[in-house]
N, C-alpha and C positions, 0 to 999 in steps of 0.2 A: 596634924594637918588634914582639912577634910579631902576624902578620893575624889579624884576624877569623877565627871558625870560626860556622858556625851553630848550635852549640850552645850558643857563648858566653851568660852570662846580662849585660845591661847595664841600667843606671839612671842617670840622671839627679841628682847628688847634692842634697840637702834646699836646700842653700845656692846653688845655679843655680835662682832661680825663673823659670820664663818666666810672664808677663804680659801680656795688649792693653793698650797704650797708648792711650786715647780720643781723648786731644788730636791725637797723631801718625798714630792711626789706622792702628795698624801693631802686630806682637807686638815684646817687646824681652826680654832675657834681662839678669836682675838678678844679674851676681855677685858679688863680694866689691871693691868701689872701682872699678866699673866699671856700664857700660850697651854691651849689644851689639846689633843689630839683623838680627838669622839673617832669611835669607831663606827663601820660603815651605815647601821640602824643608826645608831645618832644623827650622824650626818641628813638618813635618810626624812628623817623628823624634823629635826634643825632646818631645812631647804625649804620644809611646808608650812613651816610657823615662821616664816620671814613677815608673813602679813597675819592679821588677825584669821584665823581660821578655829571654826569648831573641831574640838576634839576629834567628837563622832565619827568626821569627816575625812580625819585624817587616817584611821581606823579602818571606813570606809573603802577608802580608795587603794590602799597597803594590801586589806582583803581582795579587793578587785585584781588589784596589780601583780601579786604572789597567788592566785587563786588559791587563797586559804580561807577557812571558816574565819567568821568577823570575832566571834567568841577565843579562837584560838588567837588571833593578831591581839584582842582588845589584852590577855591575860599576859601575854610577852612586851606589849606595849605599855600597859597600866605604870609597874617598876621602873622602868627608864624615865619615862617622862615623869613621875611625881619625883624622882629623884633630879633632875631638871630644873623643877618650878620649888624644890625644898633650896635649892643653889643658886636660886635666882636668875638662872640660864635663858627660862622660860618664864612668863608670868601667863596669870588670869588676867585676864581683860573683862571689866565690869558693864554686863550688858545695857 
């Protein structure tokens, strides 16, 4: 699979709902005959790719937000999310 670029545009498709679960008190991601339980980075990613949004962007703002190096978010973020868009969690969106 080709890596990540930061120009990449990515979404979260219609049919991956993420949801809080009240009872469990915890998020869970509804997809098609299943229940997954992404942990807190996930979730954090999962919330930002509800709509098309650039990679870069979300990389971005992660760095902004945790005030860390963009280099250090993009190398901890890189593995999750290809592993994501490999599961079909996440796709590319063709610009």
């Amino acid at each position: 699979m080709t890596p990540l670029s930061a120009s990449d545009i990515l979404v979260r498709p219609t049919w991956a709902r993420l949801k809080h679960c009240e009872i469990r008190g915890q998020w869970v991601l509804l997809v098609p005959e299943q229940v997954l339980y992404p942990c807190p980075t996930t979730v954090e990613v999962l919330e930002r790719l509800a709509a098309p949004t650039r990679y870069g962007a979300v990389i971005d703002a992660l760095a902004d937000e945790y005030d860390a190096p963009v280099d250090v978010i993009e190398a901890d973020l890189s593995p999750l999310v290809m592993g994501l868009v490999e599961q079909g969690y996440v796709r590319r969106v063709d610009a």
